[in-house]
C-alpha positions as CSV (number, residue, x, y, z in Angstrom):
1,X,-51.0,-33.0,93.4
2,X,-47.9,-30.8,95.5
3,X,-44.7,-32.2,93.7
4,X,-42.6,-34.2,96.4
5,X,-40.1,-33.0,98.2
6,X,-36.5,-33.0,96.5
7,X,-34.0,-34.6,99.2
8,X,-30.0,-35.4,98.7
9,X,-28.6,-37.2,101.2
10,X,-24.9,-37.2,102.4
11,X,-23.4,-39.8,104.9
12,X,-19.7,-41.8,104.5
13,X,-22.2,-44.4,105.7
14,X,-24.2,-46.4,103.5
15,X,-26.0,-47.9,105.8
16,X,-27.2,-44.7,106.6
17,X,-27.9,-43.8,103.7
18,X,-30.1,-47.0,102.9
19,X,-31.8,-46.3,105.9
20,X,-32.8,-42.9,105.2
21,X,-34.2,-43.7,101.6
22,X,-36.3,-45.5,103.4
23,X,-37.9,-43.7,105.6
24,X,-38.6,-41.2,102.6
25,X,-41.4,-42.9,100.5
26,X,-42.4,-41.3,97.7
27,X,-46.0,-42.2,98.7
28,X,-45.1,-39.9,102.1
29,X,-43.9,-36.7,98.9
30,X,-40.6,-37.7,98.7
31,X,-38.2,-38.0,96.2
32,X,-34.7,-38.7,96.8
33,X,-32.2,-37.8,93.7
34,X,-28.7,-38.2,95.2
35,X,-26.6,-39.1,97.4
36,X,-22.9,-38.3,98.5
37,X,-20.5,-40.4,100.7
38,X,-18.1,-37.5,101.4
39,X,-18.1,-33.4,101.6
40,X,-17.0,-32.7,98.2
41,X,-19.7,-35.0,96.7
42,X,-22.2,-33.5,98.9
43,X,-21.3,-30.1,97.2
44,X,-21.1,-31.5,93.9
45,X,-25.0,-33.5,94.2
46,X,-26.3,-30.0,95.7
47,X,-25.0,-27.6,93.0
48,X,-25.8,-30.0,90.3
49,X,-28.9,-31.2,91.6
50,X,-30.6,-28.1,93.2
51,X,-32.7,-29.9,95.8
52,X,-34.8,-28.4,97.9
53,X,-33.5,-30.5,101.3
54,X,-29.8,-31.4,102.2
55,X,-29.4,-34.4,104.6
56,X,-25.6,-33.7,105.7
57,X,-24.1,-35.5,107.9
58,X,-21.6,-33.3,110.3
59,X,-18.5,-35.8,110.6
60,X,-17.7,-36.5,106.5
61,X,-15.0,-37.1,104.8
62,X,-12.3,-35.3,102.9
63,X,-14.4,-32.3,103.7
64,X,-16.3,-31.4,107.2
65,X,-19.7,-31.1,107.2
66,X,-19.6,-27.6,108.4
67,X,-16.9,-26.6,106.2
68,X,-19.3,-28.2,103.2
69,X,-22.6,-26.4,104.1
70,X,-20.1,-23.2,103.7
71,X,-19.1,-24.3,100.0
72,X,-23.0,-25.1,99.5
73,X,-24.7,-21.8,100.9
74,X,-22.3,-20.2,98.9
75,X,-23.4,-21.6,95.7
76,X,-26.8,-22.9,96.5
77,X,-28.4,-20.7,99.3
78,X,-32.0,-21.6,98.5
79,X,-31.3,-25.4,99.8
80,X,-32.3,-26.1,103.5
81,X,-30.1,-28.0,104.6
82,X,-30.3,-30.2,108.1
83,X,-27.5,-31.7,109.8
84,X,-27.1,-35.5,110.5
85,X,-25.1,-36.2,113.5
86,X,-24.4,-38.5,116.7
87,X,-23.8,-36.0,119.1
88,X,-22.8,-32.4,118.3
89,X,-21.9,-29.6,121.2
90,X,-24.1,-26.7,122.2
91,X,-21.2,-24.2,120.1
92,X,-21.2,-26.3,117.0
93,X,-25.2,-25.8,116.9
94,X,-24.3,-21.9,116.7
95,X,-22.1,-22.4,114.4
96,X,-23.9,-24.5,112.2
97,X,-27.5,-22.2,112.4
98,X,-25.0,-19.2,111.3
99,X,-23.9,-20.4,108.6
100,X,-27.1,-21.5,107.4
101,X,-28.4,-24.7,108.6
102,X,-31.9,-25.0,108.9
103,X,-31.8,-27.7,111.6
104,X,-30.2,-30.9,113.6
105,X,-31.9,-34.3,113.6
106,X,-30.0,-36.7,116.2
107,X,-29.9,-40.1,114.2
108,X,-30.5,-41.5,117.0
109,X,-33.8,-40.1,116.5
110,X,-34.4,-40.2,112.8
111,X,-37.1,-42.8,112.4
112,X,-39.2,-40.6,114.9
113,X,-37.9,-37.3,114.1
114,X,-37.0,-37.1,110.5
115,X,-40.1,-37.0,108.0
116,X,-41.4,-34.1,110.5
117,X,-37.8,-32.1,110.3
118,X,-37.5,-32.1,107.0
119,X,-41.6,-30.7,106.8
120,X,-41.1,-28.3,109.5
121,X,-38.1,-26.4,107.5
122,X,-39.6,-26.7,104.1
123,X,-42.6,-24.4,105.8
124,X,-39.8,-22.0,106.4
125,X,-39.4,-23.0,110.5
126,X,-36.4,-24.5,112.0
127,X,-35.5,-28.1,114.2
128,X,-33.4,-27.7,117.1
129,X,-33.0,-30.1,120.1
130,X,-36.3,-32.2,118.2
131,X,-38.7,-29.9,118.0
132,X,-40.2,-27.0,115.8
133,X,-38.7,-24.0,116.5
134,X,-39.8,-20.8,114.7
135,X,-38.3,-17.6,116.7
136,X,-34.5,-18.7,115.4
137,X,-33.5,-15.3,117.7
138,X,-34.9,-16.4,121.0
139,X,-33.3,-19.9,120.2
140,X,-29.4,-18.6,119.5
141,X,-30.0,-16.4,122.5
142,X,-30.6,-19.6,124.5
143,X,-27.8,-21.5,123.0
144,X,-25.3,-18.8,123.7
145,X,-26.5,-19.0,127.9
146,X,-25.7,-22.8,127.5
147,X,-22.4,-22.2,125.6
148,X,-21.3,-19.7,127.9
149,X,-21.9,-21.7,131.1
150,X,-18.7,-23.4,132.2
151,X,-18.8,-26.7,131.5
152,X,-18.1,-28.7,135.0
153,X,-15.0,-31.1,134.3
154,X,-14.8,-34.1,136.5
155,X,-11.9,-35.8,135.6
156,X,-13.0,-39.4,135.1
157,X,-14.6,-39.2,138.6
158,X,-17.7,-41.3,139.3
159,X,-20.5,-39.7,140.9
160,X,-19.8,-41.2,144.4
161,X,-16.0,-40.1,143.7
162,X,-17.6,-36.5,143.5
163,X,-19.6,-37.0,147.0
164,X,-16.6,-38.8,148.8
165,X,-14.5,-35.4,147.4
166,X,-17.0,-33.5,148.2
167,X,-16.8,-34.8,152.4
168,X,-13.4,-34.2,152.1
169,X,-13.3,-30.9,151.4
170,X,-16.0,-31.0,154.4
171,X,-13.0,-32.5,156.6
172,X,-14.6,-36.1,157.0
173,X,-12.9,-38.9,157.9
174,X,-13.2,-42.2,156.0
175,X,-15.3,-43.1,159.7
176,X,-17.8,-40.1,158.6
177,X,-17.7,-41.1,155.0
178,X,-18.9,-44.9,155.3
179,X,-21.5,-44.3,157.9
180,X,-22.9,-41.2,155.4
181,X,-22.8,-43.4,152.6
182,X,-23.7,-47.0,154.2
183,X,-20.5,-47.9,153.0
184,X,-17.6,-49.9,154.8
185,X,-14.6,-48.3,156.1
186,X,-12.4,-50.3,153.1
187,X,-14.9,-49.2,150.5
188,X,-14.3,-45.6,151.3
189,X,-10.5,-46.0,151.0
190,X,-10.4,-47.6,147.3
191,X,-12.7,-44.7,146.4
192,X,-9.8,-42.7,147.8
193,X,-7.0,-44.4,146.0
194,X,-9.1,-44.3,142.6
195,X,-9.6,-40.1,143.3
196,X,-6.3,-39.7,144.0
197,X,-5.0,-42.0,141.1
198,X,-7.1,-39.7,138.7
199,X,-6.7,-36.0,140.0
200,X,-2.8,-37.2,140.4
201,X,-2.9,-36.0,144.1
202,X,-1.6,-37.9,147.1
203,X,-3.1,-36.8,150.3
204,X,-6.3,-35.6,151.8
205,X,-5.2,-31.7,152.0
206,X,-4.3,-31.7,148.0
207,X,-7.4,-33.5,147.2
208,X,-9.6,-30.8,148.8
209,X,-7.9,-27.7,147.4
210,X,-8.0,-29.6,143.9
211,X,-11.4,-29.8,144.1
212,X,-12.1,-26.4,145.2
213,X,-9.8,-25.1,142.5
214,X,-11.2,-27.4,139.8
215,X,-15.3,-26.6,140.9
216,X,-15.3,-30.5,141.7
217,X,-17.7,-29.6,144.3
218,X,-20.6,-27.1,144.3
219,X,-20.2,-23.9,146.5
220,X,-21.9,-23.5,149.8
């Protein structure tokens, strides 16, 4: 019979916690033997504990999760470790993978995704964006495209703030605008006064070379 599968988890949250113990049965091969509720005990378990998978969440206490996983890979670089988090950006995925992480599971997504996660690493792949990934190269390479592309900022704007924006850079009047949008004339103009209230412009003319400056539109 394999021995299970050695897990510390760390999370401020002991909810979170709770809930991942038990999703990890040791009649599925797993075992968990700590837990942390901030980064310096999350160093402390792994060191003292040598597991063979870190549950760490990114946002912790007293010390970051990234800034812990340093501490850890320093001391412990045989532990795969996989990152808890709500959301995390496309550049703090990089970050994370260089510095050692073996993968991100969403907890949004951990009853579905976690038992296969932690598998997948332990046979030496990785788990980005939920799902096996085993060419880590060809992954960063991707993730650097999406980091590079300019993020599009819209300023609070709804998306039919962005099309009435975008028919005024077109020179529409609020006439043209209703009957595009089967709106009424009076509708058009408290979109207007919203757009304006949140790019901080005051007439039609500023609005449209806002826009163009600010990519609030896509080019023709």
């Amino acid at each position: 019979m394999e021995r299970p599968i050695r897990i510390v988890v760390a999370d401020d949250h002991p909810v979170v916690r709770i809930g991942v113990g038990n999703m990890l049965s040791p009649d599925d091969g797993f075992e968990l033997v700590g837990e942390a509720s901030d980064g310096d005990e999350a160093i402390t378990q792994t060191l003292e504990l040598q597991p063979d998978i870190l549950l760490l969440d990114l946002q912790m206490p007293r010390l970051p999760g990234l800034e812990a996983m340093r501490a850890i890979m320093n001391g412990t670089p045989t532990v795969k470790i996989l990152l808890l988090t709500s959301t995390i950006t496309t550049q703090q995925i990089i970050e994370a993978l260089h510095i050692g992480a073996r993968g991100i599971v969403l907890k949004d997504a951990l009853a579905g995704h976690l038992q296969t996660a932690i598998r997948t690493v332990i046979n030496g792949d990785y788990w980005i964006g939920g799902k096996r990934v085993i060419n880590l190269m060809s992954a960063l390479h991707d993730l650097m495209q999406q980091a590079a592309a300019p993020q599009r900022k819209t300023y609070g704007l709804t998306p039919r703030e962005l099309e009435v924006v975008g028919a005024i850079v077109e020179g529409c009047s609020n006439r043209d605008i209703a009957k595009q949008f089967s709106l009424s004339e009076e509708t058009v103009k408290r979109h207007l006064s919203n757009i304006f209230d949140k790019t901080g412009v005051s007439t039609r003319l500023e609005l449209a070379l806002f826009a163009i400056a600010h990519h609030l539109v896509e080019p023709q």
